[in-house]
C-alpha positions, 0 to 999 in steps of 0.5 A: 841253064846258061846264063848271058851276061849283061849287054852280051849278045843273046844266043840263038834259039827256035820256039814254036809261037801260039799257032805252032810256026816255028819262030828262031831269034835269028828270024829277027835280026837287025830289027831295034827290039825283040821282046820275048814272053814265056807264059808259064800257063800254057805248061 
């Protein structure tokens, strides 16, 4: 898995969230804070 560096832009990557839509961190762009959760329960 690649690493990002600290203060490094994130790359950007699509997930489904609880309810199936399909959300990309560029859905996000130009908002202050992104707060991301990945819950290893739902594997």
């Amino acid at each position: 898995m690649p690493r990002v560096e600290l203060n490094a832009k994130a790359p950007d990557f699509t997930l489904n969230d609880f309810n199936g839509k399909t959300i990309s961190l560029a859905d996000f762009t130009g908002q202050k804070n992104v707060l991301v959760v990945f819950n290893r329960g739902f594997f």
